[in-house]
N, CA, C and O atoms as a GROMACS GRO file, in nm:
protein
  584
    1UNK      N    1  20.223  12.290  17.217
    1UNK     CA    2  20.257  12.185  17.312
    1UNK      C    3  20.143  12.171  17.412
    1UNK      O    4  20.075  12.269  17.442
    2UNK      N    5  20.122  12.049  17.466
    2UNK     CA    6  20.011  12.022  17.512
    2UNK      C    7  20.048  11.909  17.626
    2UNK      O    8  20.144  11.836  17.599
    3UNK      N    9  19.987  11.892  17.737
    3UNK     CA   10  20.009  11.825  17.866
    3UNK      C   11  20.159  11.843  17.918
    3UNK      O   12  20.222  11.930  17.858
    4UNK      N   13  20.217  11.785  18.004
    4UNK     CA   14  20.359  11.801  18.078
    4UNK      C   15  20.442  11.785  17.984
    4UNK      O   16  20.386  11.737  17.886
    5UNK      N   17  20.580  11.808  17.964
    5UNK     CA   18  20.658  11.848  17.877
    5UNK      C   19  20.805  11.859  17.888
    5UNK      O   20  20.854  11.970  17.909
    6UNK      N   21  20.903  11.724  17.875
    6UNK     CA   22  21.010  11.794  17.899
    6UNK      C   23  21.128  11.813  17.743
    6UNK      O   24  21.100  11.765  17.633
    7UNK      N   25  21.243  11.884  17.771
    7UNK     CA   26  21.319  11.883  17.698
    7UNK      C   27  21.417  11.839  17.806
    7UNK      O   28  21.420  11.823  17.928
    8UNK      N   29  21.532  11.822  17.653
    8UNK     CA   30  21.695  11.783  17.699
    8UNK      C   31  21.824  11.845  17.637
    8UNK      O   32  21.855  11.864  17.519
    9UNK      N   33  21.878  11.867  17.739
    9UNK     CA   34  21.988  11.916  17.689
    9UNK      C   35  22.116  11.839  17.763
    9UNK      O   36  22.119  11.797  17.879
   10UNK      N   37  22.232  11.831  17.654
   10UNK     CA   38  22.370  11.794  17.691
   10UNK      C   39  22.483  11.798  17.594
   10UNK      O   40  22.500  11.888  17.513
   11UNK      N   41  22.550  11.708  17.607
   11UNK     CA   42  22.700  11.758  17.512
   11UNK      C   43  22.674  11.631  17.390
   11UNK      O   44  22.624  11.519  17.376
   12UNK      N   45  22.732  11.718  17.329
   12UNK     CA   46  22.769  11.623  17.166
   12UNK      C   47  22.858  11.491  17.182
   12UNK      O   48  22.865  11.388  17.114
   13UNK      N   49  22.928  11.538  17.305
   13UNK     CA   50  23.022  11.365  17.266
   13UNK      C   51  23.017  11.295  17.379
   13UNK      O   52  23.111  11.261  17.451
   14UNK      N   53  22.832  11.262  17.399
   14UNK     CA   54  22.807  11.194  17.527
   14UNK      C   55  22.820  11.068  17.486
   14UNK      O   56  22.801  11.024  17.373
   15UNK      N   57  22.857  11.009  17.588
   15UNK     CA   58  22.930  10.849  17.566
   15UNK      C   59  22.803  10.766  17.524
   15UNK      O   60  22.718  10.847  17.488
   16UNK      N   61  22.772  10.683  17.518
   16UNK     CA   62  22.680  10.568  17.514
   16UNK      C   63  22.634  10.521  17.714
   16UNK      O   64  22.526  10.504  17.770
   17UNK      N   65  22.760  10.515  17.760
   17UNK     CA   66  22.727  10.464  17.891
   17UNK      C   67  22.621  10.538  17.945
   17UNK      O   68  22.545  10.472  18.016
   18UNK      N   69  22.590  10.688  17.926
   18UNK     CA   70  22.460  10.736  17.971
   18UNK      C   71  22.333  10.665  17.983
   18UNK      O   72  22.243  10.696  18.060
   19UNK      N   73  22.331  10.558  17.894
   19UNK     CA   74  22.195  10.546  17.812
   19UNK      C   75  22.082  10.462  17.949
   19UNK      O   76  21.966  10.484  17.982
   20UNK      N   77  22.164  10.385  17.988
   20UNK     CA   78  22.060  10.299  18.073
   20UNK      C   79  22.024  10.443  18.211
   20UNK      O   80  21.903  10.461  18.212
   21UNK      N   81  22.061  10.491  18.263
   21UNK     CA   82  22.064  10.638  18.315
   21UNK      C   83  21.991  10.688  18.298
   21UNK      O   84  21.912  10.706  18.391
   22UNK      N   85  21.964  10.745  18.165
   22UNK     CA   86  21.891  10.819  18.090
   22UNK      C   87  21.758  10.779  18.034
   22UNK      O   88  21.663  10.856  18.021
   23UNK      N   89  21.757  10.624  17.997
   23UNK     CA   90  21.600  10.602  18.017
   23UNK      C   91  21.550  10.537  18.122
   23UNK      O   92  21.454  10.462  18.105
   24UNK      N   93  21.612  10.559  18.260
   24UNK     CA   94  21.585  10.550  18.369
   24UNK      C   95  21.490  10.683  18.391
   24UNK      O   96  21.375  10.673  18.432
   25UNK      N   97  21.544  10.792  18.362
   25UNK     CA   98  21.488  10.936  18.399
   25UNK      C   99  21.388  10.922  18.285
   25UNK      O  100  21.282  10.930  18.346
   26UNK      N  101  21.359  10.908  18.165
   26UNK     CA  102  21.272  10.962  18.059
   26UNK      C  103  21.153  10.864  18.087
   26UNK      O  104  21.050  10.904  18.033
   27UNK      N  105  21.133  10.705  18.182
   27UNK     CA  106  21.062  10.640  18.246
   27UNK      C  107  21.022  10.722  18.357
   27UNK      O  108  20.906  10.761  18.348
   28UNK      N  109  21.091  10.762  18.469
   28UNK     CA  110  21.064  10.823  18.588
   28UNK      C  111  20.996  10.995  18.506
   28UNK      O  112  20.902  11.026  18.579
   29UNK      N  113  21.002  11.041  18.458
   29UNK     CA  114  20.933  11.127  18.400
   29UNK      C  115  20.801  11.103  18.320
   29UNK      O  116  20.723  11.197  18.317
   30UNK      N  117  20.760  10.966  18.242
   30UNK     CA  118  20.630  10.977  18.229
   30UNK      C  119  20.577  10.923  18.299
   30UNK      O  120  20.458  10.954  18.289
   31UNK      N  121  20.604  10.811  18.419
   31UNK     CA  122  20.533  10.766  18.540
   31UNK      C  123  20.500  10.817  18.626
   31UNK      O  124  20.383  10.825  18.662
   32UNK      N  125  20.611  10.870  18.688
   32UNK     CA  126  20.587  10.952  18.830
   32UNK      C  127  20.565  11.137  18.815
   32UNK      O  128  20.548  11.230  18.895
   33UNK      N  129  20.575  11.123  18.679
   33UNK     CA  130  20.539  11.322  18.671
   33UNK      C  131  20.459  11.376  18.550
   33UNK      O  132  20.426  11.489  18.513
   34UNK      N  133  20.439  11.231  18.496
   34UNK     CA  134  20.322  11.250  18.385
   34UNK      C  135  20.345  11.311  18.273
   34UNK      O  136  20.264  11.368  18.198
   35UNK      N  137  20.429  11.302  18.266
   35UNK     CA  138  20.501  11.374  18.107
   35UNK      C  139  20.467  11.309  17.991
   35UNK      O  140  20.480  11.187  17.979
   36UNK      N  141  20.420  11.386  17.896
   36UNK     CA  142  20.287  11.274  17.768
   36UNK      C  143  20.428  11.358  17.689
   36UNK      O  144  20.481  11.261  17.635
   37UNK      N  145  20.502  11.459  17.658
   37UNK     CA  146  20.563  11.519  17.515
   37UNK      C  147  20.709  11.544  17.572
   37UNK      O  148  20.739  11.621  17.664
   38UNK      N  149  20.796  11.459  17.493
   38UNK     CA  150  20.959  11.524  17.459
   38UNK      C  151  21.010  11.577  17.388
   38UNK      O  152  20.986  11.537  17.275
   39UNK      N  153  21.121  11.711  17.395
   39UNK     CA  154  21.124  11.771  17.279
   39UNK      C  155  21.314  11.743  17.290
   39UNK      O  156  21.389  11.720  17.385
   40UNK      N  157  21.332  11.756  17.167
   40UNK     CA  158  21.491  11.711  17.178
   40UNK      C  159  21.579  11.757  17.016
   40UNK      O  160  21.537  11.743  16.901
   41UNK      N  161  21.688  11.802  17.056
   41UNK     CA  162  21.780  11.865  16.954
   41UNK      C  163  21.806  11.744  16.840
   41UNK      O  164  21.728  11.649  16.829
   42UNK      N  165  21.857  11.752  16.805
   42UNK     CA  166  21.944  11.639  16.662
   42UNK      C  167  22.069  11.670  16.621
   42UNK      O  168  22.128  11.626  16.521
   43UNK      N  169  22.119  11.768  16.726
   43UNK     CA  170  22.294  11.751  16.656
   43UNK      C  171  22.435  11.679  16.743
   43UNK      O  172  22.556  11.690  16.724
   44UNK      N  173  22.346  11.594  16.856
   44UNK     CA  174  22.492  11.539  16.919
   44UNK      C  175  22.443  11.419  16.976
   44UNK      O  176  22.329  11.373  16.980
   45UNK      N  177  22.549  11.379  17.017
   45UNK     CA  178  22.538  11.261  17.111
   45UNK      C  179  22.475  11.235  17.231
   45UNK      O  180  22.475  11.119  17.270
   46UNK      N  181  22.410  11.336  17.311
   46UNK     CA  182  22.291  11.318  17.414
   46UNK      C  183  22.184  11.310  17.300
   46UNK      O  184  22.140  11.198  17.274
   47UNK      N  185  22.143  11.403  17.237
   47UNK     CA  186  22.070  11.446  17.138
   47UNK      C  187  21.978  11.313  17.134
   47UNK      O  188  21.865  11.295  17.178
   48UNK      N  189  22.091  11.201  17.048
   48UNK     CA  190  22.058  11.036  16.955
   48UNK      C  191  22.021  10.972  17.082
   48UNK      O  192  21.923  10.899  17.092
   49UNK      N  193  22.095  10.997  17.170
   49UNK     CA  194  22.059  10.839  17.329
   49UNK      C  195  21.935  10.902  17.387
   49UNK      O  196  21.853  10.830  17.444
   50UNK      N  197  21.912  11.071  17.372
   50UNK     CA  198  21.727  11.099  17.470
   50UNK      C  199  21.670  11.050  17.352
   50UNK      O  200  21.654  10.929  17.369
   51UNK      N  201  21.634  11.081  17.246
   51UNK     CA  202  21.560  11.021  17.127
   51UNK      C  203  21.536  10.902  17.149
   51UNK      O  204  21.423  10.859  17.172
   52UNK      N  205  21.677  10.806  17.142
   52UNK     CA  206  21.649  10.680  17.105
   52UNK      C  207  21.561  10.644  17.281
   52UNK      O  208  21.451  10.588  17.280
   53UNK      N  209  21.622  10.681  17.400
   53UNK     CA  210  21.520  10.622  17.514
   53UNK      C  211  21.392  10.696  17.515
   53UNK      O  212  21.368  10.681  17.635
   54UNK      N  213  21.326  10.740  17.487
   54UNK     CA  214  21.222  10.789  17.439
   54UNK      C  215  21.126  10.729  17.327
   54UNK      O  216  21.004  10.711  17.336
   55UNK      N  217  21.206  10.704  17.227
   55UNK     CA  218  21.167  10.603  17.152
   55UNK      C  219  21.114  10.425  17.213
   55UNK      O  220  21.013  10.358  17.193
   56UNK      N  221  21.214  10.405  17.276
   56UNK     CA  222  21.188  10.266  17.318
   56UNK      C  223  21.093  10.313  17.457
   56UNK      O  224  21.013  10.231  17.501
   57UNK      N  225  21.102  10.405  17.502
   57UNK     CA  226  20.993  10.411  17.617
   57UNK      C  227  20.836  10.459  17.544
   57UNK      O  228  20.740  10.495  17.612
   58UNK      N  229  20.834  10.452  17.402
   58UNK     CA  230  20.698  10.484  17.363
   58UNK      C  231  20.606  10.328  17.286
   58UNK      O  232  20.509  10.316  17.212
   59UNK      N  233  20.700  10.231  17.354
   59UNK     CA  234  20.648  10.121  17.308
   59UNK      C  235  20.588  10.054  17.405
   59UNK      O  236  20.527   9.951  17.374
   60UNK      N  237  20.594  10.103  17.560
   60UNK     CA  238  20.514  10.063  17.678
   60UNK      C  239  20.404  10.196  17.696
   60UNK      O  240  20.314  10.185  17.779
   61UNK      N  241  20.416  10.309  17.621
   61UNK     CA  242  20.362  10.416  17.652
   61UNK      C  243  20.326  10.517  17.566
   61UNK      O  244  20.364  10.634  17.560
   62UNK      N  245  20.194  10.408  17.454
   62UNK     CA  246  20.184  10.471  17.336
   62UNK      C  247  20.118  10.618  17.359
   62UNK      O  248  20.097  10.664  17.247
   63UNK      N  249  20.091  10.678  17.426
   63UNK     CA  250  20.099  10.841  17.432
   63UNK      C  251  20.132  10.942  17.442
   63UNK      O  252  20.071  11.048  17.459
   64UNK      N  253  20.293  10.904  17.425
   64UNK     CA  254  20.402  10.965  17.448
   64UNK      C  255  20.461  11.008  17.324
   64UNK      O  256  20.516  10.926  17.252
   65UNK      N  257  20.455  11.138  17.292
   65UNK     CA  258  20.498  11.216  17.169
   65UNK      C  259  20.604  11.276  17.166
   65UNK      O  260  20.598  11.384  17.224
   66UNK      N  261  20.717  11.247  17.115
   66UNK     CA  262  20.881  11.281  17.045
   66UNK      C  263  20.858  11.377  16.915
   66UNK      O  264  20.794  11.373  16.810
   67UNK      N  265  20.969  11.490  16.998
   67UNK     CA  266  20.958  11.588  16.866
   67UNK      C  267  21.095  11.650  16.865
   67UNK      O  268  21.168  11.683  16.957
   68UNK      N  269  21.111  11.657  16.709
   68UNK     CA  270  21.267  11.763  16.740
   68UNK      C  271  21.248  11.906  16.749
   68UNK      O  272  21.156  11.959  16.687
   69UNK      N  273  21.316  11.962  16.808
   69UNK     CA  274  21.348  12.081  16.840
   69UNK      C  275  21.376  12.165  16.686
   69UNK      O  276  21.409  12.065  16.622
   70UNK      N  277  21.383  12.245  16.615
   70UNK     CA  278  21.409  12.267  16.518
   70UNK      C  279  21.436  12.430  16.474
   70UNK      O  280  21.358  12.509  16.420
   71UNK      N  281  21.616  12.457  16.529
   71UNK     CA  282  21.624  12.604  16.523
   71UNK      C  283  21.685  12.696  16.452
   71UNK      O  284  21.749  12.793  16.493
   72UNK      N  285  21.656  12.650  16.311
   72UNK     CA  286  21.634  12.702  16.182
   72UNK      C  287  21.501  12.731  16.107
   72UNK      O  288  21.437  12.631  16.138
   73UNK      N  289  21.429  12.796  16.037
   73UNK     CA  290  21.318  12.761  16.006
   73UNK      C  291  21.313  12.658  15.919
   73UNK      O  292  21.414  12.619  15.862
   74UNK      N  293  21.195  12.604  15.899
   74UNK     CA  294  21.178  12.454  15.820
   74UNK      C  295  21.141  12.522  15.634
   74UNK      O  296  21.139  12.442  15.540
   75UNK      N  297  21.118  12.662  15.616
   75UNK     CA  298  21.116  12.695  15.522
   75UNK      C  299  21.280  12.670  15.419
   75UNK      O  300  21.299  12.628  15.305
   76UNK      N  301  21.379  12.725  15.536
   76UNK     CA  302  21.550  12.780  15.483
   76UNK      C  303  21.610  12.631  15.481
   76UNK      O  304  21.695  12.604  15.396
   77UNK      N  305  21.562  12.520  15.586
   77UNK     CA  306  21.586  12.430  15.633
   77UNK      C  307  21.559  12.289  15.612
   77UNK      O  308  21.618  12.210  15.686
   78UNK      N  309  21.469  12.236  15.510
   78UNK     CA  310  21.336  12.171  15.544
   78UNK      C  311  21.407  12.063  15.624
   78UNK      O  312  21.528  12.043  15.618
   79UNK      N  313  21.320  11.993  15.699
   79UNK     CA  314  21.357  11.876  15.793
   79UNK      C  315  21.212  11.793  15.814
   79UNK      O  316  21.116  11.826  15.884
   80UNK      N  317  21.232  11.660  15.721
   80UNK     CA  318  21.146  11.546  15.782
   80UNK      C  319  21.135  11.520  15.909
   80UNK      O  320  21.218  11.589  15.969
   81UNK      N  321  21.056  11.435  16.002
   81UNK     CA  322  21.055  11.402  16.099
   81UNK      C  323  21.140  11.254  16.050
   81UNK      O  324  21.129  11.185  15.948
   82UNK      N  325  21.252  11.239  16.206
   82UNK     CA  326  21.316  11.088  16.184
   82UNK      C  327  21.232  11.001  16.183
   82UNK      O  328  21.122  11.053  16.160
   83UNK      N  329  21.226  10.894  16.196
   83UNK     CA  330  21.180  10.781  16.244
   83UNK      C  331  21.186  10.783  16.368
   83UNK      O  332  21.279  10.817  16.441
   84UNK      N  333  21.030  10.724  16.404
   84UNK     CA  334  21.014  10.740  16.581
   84UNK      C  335  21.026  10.843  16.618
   84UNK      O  336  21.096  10.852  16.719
   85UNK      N  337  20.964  10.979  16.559
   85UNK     CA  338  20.961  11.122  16.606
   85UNK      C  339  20.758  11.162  16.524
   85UNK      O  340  20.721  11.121  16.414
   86UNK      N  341  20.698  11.221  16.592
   86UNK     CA  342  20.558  11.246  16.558
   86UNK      C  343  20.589  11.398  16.512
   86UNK      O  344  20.546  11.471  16.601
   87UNK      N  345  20.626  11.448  16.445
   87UNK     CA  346  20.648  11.593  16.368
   87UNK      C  347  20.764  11.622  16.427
   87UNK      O  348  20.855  11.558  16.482
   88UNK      N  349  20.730  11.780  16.393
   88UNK     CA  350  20.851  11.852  16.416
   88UNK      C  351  20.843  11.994  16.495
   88UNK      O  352  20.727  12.036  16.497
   89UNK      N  353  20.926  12.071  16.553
   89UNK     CA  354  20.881  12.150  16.634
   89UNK      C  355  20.979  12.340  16.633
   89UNK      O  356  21.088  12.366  16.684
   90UNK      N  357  20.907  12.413  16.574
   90UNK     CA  358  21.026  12.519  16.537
   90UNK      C  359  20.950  12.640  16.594
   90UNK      O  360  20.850  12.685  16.539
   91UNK      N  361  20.997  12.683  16.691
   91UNK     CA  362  20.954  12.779  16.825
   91UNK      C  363  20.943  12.887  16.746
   91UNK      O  364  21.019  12.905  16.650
   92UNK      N  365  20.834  12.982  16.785
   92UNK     CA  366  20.743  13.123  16.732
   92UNK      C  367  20.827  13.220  16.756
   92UNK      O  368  20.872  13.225  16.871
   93UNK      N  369  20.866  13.312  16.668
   93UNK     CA  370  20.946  13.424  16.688
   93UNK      C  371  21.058  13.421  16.661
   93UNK      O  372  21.120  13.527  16.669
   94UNK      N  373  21.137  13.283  16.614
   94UNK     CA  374  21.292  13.246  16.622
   94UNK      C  375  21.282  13.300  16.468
   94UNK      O  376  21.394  13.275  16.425
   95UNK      N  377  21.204  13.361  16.359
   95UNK     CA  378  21.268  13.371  16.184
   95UNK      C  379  21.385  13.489  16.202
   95UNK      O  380  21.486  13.496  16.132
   96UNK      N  381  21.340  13.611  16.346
   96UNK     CA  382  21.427  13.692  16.325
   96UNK      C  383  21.572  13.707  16.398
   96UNK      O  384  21.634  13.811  16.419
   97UNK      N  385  21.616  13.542  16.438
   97UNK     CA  386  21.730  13.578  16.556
   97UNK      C  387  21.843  13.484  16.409
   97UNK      O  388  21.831  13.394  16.326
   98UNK      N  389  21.951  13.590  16.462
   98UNK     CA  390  22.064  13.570  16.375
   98UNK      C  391  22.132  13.402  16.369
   98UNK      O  392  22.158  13.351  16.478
   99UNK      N  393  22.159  13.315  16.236
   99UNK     CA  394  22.171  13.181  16.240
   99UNK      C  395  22.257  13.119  16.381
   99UNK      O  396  22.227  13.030  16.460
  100UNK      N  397  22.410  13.234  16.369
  100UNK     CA  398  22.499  13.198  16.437
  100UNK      C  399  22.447  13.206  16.611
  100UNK      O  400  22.552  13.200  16.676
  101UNK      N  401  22.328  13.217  16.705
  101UNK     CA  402  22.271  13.231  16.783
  101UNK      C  403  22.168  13.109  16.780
  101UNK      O  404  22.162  13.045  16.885
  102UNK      N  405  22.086  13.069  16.677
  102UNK     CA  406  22.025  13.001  16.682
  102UNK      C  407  21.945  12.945  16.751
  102UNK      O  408  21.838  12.981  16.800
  103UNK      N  409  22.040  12.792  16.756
  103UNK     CA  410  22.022  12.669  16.875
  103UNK      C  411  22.032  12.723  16.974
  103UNK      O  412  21.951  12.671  17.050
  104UNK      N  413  22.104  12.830  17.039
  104UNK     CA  414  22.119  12.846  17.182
  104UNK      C  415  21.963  12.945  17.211
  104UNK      O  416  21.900  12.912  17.312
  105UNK      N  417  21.914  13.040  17.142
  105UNK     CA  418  21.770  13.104  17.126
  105UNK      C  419  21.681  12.966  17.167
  105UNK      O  420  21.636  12.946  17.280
  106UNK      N  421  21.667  12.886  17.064
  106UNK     CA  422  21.587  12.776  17.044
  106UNK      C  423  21.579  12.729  17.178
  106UNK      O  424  21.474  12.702  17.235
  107UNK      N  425  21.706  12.718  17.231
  107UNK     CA  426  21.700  12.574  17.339
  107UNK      C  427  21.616  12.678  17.502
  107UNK      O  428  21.511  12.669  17.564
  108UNK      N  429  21.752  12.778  17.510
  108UNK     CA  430  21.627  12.886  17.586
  108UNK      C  431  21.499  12.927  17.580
  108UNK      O  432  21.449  12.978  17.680
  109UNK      N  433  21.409  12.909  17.441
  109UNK     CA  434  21.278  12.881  17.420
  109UNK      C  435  21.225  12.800  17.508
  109UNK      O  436  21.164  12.846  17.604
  110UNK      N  437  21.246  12.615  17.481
  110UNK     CA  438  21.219  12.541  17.524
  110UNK      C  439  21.261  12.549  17.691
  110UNK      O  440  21.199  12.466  17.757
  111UNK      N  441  21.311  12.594  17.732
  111UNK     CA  442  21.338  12.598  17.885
  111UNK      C  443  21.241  12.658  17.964
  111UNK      O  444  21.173  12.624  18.061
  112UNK      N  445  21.259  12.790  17.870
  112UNK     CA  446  21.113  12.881  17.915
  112UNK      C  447  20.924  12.831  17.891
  112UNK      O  448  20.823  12.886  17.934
  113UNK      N  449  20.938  12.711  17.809
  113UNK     CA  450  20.826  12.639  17.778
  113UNK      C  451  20.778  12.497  17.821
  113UNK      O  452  20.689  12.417  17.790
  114UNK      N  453  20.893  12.507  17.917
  114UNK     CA  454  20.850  12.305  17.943
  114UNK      C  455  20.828  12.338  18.074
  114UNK      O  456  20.833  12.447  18.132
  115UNK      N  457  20.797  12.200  18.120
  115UNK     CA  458  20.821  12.182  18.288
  115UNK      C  459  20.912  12.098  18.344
  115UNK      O  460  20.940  12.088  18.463
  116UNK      N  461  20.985  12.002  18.198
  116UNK     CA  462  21.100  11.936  18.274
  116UNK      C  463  21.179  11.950  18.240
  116UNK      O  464  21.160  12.016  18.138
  117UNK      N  465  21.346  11.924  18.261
  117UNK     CA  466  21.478  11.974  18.173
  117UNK      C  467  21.542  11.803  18.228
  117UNK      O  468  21.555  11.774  18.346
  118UNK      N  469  21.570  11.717  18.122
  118UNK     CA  470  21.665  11.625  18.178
  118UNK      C  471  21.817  11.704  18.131
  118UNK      O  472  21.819  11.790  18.043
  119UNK      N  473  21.909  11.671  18.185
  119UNK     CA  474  22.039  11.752  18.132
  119UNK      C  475  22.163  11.642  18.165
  119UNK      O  476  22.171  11.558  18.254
  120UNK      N  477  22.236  11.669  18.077
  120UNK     CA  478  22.349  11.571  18.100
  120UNK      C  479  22.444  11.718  18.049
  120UNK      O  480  22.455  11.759  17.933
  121UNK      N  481  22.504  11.777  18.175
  121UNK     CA  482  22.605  11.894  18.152
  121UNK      C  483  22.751  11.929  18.235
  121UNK      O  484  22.792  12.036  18.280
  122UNK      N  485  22.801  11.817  18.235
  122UNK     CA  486  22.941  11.815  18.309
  122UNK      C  487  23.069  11.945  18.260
  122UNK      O  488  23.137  12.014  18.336
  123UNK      N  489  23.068  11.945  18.140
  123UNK     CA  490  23.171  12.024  18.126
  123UNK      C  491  23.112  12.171  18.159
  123UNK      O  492  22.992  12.192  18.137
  124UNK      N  493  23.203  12.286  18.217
  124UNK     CA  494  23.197  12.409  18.265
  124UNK      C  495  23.200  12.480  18.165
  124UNK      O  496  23.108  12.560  18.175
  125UNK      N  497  23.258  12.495  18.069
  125UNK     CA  498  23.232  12.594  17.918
  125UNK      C  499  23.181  12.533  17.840
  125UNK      O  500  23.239  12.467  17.753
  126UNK      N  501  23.063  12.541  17.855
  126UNK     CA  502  22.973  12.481  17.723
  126UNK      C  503  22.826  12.593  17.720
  126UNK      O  504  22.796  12.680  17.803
  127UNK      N  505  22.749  12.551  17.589
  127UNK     CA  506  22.651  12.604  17.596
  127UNK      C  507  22.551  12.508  17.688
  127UNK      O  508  22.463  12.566  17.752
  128UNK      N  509  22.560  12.396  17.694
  128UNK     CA  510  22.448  12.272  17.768
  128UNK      C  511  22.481  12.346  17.904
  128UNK      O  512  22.401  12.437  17.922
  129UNK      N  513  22.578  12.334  18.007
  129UNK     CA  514  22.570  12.436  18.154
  129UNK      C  515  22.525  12.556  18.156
  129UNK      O  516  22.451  12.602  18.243
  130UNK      N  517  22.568  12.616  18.056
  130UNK     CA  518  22.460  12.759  18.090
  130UNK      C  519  22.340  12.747  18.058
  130UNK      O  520  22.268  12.816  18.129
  131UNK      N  521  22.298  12.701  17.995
  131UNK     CA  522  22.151  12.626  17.984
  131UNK      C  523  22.084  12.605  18.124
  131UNK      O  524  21.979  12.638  18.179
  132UNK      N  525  22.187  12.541  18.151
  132UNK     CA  526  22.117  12.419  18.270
  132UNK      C  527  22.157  12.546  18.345
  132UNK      O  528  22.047  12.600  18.354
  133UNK      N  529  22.245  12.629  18.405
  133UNK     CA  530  22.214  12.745  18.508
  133UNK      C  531  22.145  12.850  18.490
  133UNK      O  532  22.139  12.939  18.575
  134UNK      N  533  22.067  12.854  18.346
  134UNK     CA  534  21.980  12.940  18.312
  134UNK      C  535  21.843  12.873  18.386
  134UNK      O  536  21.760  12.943  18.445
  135UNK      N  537  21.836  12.784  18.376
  135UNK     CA  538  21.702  12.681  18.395
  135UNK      C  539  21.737  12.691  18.545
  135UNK      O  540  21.637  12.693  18.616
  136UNK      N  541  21.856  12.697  18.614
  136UNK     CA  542  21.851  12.730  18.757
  136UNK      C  543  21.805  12.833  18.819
  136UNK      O  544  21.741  12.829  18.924
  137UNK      N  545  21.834  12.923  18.761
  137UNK     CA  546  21.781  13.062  18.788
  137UNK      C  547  21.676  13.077  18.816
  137UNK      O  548  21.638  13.116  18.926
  138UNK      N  549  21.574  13.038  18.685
  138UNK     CA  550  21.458  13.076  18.679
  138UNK      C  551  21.365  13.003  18.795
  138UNK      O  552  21.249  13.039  18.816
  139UNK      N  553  21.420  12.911  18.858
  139UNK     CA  554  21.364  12.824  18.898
  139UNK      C  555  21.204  12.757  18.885
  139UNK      O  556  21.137  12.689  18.964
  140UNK      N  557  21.179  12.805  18.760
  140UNK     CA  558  20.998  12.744  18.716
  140UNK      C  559  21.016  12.586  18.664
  140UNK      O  560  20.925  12.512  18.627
  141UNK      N  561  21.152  12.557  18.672
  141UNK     CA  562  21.114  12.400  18.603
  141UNK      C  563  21.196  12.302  18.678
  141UNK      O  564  21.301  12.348  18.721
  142UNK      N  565  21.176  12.198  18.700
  142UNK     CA  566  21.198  12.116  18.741
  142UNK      C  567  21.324  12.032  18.632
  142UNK      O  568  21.300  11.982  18.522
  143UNK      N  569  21.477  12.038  18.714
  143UNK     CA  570  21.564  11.994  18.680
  143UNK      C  571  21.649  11.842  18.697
  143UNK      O  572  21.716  11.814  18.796
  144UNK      N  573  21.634  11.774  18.608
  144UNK     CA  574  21.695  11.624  18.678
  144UNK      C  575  21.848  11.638  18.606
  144UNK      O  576  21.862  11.640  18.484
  145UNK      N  577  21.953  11.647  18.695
  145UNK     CA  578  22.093  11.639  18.605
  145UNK      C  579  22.112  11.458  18.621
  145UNK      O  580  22.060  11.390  18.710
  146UNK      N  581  22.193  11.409  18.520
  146UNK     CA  582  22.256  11.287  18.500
  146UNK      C  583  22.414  11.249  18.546
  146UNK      O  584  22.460  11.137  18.522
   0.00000   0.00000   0.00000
């Protein structure tokens, strides 16, 4: 990964109404904080709406590189890049963490590796809030909640 950098995290059965919201922030992140690379999951409903505003924000801002997150290996796994994604992205060290752990390894990777976190994390038992109060803790990154 290379220049500013954020990921996202949130819940699987995020509504659609997020969306204008949300590429409000993924605009205010490559303008005002210079963010050239997004990295983003593929199994829910925040997942498809950061992708897709990301996507449409790389058509005013062709230097802006979309990647999925990918926390399986691509050997056990293989995974094309979607459409409107520039590769793919499967964090160093994850071949030896157990499947059922995974995504949540993966996504704590990326927390510990970016500088931005957009988050859409309302519900209190989820893995997306502890995320996002893990990313509080540490306080090295810069958090925008939705």
């Amino acid at each position: 990964m290379g220049g500013k950098s954020c990921f996202f995290i949130g819940h699987r059965e995020t509504s659609e109404e997020v969306y204008p919201e949300l590429y409000a922030a993924v605009e205010q992140h490559i303008v005002e904080y210079g963010v050239t690379e997004f990295i983003v999951g593929h199994y829910g409903g925040f997942d498809r709406l950061a992708a897709k505003a990301v996507i449409e924000a790389k058509k005013t801002h062709p230097g802006v590189v979309l990647t999925p997150l990918l926390p399986y290996h691509p050997a056990e796994r293989p995974v094309a890049p979607p459409e409107g994604f520039d590769g793919t992205y499967y964090p160093p060290g994850m071949e030896r963490v157990p499947r059922r752990v995974a995504i949540v390894r993966a996504n704590r990777y990326m927390v510990d590796h970016v500088d931005y976190l957009i988050a859409y994390a309302w519900h209190p038992a989820s893995s997306a809030r502890e995320l996002v109060e893990y990313a509080q803790r540490k306080q090295q990154i810069h958090i925008q909640l939705l």
